[in-house]
C-alpha positions in Angstrom: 151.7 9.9 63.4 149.4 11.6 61.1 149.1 14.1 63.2 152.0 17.0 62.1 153.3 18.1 65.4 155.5 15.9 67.4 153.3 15.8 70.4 149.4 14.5 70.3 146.3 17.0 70.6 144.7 16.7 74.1 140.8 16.8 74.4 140.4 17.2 78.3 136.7 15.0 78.7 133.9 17.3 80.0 132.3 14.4 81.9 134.8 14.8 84.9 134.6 19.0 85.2 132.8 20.4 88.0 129.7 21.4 86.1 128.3 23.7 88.5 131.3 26.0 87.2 130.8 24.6 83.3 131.7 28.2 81.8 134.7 28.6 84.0 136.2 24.6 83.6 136.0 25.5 79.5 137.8 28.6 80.0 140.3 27.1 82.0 141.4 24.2 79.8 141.2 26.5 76.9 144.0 28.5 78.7 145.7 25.3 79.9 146.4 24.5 76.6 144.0 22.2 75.4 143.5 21.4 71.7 139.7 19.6 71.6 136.7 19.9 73.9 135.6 15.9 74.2 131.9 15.5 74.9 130.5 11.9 76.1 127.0 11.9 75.3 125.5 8.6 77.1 121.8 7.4 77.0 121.6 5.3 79.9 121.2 2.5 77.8 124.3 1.4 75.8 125.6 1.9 78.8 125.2 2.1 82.5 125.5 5.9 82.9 123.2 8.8 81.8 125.1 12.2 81.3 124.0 15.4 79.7 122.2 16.1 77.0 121.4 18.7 73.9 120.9 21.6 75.9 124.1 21.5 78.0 125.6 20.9 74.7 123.9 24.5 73.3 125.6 25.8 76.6 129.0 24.0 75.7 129.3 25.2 72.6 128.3 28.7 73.6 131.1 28.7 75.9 133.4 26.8 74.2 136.6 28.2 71.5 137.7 24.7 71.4 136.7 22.1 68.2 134.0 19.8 70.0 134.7 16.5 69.3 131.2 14.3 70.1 131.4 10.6 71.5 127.9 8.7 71.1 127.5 6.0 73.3 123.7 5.6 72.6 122.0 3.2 71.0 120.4 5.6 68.1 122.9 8.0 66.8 121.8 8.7 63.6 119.1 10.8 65.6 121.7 13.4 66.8 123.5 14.1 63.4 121.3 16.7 62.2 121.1 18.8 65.3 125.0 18.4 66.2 125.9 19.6 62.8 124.2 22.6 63.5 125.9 23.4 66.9 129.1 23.3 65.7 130.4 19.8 66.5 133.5 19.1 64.5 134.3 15.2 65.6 131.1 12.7 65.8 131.8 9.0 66.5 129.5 6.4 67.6 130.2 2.8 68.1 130.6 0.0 66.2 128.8 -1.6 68.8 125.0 -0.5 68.0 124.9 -0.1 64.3 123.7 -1.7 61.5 124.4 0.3 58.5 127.3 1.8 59.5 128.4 2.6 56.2 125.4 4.9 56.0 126.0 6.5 59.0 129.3 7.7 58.2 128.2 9.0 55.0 125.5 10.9 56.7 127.8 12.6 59.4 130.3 13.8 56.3 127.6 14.9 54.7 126.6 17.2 57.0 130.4 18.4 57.0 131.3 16.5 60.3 134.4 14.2 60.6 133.1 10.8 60.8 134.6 8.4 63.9 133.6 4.9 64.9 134.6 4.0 67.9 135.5 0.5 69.4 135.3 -0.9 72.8 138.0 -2.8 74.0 136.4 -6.1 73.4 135.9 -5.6 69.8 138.3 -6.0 67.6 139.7 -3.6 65.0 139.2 -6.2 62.0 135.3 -5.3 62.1 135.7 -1.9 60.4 138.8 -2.8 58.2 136.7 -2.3 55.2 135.3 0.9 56.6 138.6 2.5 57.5 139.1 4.4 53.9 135.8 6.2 54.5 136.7 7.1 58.0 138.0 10.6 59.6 139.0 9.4 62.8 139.0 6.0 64.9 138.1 6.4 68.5 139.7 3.5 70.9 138.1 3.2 74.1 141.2 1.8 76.5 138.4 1.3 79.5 135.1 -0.3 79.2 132.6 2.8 78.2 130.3 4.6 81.0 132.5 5.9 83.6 135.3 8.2 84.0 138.5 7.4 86.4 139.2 4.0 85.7 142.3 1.8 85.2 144.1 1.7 81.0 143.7 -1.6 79.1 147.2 -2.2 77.8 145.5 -4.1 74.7 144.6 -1.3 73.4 148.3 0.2 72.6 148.1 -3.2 69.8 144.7 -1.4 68.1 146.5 1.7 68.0 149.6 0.2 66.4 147.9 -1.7 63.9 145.6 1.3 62.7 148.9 3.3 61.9 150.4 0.6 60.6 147.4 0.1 58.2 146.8 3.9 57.4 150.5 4.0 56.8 150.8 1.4 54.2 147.2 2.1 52.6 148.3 5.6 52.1 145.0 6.4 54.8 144.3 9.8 56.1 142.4 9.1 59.5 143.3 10.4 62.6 143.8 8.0 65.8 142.0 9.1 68.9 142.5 7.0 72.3 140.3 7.5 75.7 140.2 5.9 79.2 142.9 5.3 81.6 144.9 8.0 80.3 148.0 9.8 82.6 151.6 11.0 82.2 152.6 6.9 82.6 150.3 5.6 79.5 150.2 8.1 77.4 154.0 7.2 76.7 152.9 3.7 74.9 150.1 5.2 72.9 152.2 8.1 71.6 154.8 5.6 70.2 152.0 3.6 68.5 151.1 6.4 66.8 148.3 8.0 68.5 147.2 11.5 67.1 144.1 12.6 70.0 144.2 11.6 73.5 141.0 12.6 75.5 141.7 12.6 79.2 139.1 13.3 81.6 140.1 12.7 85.4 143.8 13.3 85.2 143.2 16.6 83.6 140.2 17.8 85.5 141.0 16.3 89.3 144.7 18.1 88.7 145.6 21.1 90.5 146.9 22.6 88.0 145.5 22.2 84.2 147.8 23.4 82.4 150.9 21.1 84.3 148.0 18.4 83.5 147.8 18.8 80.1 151.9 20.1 79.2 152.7 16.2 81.0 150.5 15.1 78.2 152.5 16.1 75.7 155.5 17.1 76.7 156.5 13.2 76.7 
């Protein structure tokens, strides 16, 4: 792993807290042990799903101790760089999916000192950003279809993760390996030996009764 503890870093998904106590669901994964705050920003567009938008995200970050790690599933991301760079975000990835000039993209988000991600649904295959993966910070692998929370893991996408270390491995590569969608105490097992480094888990986390047994399971593996 490239991470350098022997356990991955969890970023609990904000899309499945109870947002009429925001403030209090941040402070609570924060003491639970969380290591990222993941954000899924959706247009109701690229997908079938609209969730919030810049000024919940002011609010988040307000609230938040927790690097903010940014998942774009809208169909024009270069139009939230600017503006995400300057609340704080520390992780912005976008997909694959929706961009032309992806190279300029990812140049844009490091240069406004973001880490650059591109993210991949689990119909498209890794082999599309190979040439991409030097310039990267971090891959994002989505292990469910993008736009809702609480659905079931796509075992495929253990392979993705497995061949992105693999590759990063033997191309002396630096980016991290980041995995949402499905994840539990069962399948984060798989992902952890193919060399995952951030797992983002929204319902299992979240719908627990008790965060920080939630997020320990996680890692504790």
């Amino acid at each position: 792993m490239n991470n350098p503890l022997s356990f991955p870093l969890i970023a609990p998904s904000l899309l499945s807290a109870d947002f009429g106590r925001l403030e209090q669901e941040i402070s609570a994964i924060q003491e639970a042990g969380a290591d990222i705050l993941h954000l899924d920003i959706m247009d109701g567009h690229f997908v079938p799903n609209l969730t919030f938008g810049i000024p919940i995200i002011e609010s988040v970050a307000r609230a938040s101790k927790l690097p903010l790690d940014a998942h774009l599933m809208v169909l024009n991301p270069d139009d939230y760089i600017e503006h995400f760079a300057d609340l704080g975000i520390k992780y912005f990835s976008f997909h694959q999916e929706v961009v032309h000039h992806t190279h300029r993209i990812v140049q844009k988000i490091k240069s406004f000192s973001m880490k650059a991600g591109i993210t991949l649904n689990p119909g498209t295959p890794v082999s599309t950003i190979i040439d991409l993966l030097p310039e990267l910070d971090f891959v994002l692998i989505m292990s469910v279809n993008p736009g809702f929370g609480g659905q079931k893991f796509i075992e495929n996408s253990i392979n993705k993760v497995q061949f992105l270390n693999n590759f990063r491995r033997e191309n002396n590569l630096k980016y991290e390996i980041e995995i949402d969608g499905g994840i539990n105490a069962e399948t984060v097992k798989s992902v952890i030996s193919a060399g995952i480094d951030i797992v983002v888990a929204g319902s299992y986390v979240f719908h627990s009764s008790d965060y920080k047994e939630a997020i320990g399971s996680l890692k504790n593996v």
